[in-house]
N, C-alpha and C positions, 0 to 999 in steps of 0.2 A: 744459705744465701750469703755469696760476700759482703762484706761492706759498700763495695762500689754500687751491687743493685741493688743494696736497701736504702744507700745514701740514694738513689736514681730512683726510686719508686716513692720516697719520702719527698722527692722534690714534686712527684709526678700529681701524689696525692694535695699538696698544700698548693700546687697551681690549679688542679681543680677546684680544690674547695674558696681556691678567689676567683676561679671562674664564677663559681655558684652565685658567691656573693655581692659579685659585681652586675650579675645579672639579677640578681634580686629587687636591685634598686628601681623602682618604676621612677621616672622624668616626664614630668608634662610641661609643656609651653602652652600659656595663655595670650591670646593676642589683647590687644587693648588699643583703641585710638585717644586723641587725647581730647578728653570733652571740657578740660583747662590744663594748666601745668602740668608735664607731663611728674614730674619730680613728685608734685603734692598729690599725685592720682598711685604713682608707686606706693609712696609711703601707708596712704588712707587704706588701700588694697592688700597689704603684707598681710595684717594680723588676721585676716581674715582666711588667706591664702593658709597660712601657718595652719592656721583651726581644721582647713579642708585636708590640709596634708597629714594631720595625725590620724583624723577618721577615718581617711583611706585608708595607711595604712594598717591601723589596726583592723580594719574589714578586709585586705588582704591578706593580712602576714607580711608582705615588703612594706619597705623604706620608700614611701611618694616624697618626690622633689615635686615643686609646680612654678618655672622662672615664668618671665612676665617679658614679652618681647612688644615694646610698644611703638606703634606706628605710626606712620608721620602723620597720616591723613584717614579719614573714613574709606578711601578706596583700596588705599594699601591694606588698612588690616582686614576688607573683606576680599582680597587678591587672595593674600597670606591663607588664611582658611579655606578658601576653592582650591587653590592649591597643595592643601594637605602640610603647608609650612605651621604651621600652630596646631597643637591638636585641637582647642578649643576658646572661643572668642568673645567678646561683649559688644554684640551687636544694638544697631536702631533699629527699630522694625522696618523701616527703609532697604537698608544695607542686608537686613534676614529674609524680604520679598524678594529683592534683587539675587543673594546669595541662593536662594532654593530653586532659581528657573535657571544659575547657571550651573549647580550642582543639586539636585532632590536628594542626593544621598544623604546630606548633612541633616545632624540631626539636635531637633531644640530639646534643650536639657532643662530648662527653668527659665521664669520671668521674674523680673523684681519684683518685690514687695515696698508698695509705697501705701502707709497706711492701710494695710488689709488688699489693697487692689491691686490687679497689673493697670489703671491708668493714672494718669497724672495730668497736671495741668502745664501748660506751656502759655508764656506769654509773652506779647505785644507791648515795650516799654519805650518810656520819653523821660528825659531828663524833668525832673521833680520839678522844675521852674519853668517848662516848655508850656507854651500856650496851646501842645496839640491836648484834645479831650476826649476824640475818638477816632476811629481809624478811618472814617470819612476827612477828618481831617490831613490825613498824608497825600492828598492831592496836591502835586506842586512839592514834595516833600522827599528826602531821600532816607534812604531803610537796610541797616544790615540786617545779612541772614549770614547762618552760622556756615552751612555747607553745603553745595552741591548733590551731596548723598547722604544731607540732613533729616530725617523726619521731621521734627519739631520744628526747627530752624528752618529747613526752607520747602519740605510739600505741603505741610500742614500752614504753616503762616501765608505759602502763598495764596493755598485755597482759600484760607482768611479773607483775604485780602482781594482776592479774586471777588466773594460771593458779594464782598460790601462795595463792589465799584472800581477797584483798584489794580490798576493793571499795569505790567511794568513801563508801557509808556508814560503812566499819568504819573510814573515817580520823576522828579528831576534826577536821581542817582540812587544809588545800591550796590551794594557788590559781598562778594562770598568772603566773612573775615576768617574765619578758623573753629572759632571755637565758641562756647555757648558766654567761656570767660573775657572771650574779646568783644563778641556782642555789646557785654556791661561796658566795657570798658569805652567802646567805640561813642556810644549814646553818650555817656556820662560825660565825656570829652568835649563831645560838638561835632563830631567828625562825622554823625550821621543823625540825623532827625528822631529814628525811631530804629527799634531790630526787636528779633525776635529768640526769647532763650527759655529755659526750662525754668522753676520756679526754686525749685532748691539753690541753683548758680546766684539765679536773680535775690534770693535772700540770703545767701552768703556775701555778697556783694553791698548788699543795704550796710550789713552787720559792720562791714569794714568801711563804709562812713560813702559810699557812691549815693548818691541823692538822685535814687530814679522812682518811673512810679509806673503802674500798671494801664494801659487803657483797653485792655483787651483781654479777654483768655479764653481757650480751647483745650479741651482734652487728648490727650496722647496714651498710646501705648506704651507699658515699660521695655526697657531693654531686654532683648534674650540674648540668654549665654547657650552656647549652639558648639557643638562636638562637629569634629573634620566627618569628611563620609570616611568609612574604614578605621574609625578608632574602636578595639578590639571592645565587644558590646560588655566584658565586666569591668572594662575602666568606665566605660560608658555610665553605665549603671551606678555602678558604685560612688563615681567623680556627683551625678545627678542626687543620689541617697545624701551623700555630704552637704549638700550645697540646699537642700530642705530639711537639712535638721540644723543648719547653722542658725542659733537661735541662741547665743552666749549676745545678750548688749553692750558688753564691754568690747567684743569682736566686733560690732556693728558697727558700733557711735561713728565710729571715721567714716563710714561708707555714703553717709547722704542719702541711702534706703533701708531699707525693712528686712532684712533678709531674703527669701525666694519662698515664690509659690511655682505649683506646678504648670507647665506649658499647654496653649491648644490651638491649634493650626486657624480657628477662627476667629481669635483674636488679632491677627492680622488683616482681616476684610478690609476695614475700613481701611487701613492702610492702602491695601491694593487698590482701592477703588478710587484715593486719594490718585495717586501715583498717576492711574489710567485715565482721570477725568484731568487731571490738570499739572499733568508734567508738562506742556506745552506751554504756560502763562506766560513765564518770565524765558524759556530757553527761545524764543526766536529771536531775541533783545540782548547785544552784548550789552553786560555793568557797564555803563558812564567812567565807572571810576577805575575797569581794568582795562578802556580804550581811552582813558586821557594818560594812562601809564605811558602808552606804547609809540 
């Protein structure tokens, strides 16, 4: 052999084996909306991420990366997923009913763990010093809700609201703020009478000195975390295995949940039946407060 073709086969051999290697690396993109700051929702999310990417990889053999692509809104990041743009996402049980009738392929991987259960409480709050005492009283009264393709925030609250009397006429104003952390913020201010947010936000929020108070609570489902349809079934698997043995506390603290329990197609019911009896409440009623914008 001359030196030319073992120098030419020696090259041939070491670009294969960075081909190998570079294929070795498995890359997952998670989507994430932002249920407060999107900055404080990255950071809380890393170590945990970190935790899922070692037990991948050492239950494949490769190197799992898992970036965090997050989106503006509740609707983008359940676009992003129907679409196959993320492989997998952090849904509301809202955005996972709506996600499964525009794509069934998708598949739910785990729900939170909040104290042993997938449910949790969601609440109905007024500033600490508000003469309202129950949700009979937001008659004449205005009300943020977190989002359009809210769960908690806005089917659930509206049903609330709905059973007790309250209907978006009898509000003087309301409108869609963002987020479960603008909620707080919104009420705490004066900007809005009363809203409705998740009870972890609503108690991080006391912590940092917001003087709200509770008049109301209902039970919600926890979030699923839900794989694109066509994500190859052993990342599938495997990503799902991680994600129910994540059970290090030190990894948790930041998350504001329990780690995950496993998924079941009827723990959404209520859900659905929320959606189907009273998605109509407040949609035939533009917000007061997004038609004095305009």
């Amino acid at each position: 052999m001359t030196k030319h073709a073992f120098g030419f086969l020696l090259s041939l051999v070491l670009l294969c084996a960075a081909g190998a290697s570079a294929q070795a690396k498995v890359i997952l993109v998670l989507g994430l909306y932002p249920e407060e700051k999107p900055r404080n929702m990255i950071e809380a999310f890393r170590p945990s991420l970190n935790a899922v990417e070692d037990m991948m990889s050492a239950q494949l053999g490769e190197d799992v990366e898992i970036h965090i692509q997050m989106s503006s809104d509740y609707v983008t990041a359940l676009d992003a997923l129907v679409a196959g743009q993320v492989d997998f996402a952090r849904l509301g049980p809202a955005s996972y009913v709506m996600g499964k009738n525009q794509q069934p392929a998708i598949e739910l991987l785990a729900m939170e763990n909040s104290h042993g259960s997938v449910s949790f409480d969601g609440l109905i709050v007024v500033r600490e010093d508000s003469k309202l005492h129950s949700v009979a009283d937001l008659k004449g009264g205005s009300f943020a809700f977190v989002s359009e393709r809210s769960t908690l925030g806005r089917f659930f609250a509206q049903a609330y609201l709905a059973n007790a009397g309250i209907k978006a006429a009898d509000l003087r104003d309301y409108d869609y703020v963002g987020n479960h952390e603008a909620v707080g913020l919104a009420v705490w201010t004066g900007r809005f009478d009363a809203g409705a947010m998740n009870r972890r936000i609503y108690d991080k929020l006391v912590n940092r000195g917001m003087h709200l108070r509770p008049i109301a609570s209902f039970k919600n489902v926890t979030r699923a975390w839900v794989a694109r349809a066509g994500l190859p079934p052993r990342l599938a698997n495997c990503l799902r295995d991680a994600l129910l043995n994540l059970h290090d506390p030190a990894v948790l603290a930041a998350l504001g949940f329990d780690g995950f329990l496993p998924g079941q197609e009827d723990y959404f019911e209520a859900t659905r039946e929320v959606i189907a009896e009273h998605a109509d409440d407040y949609s035939q009623y533009k917000p007061k407060a997004a038609a004095n914008v305009e």
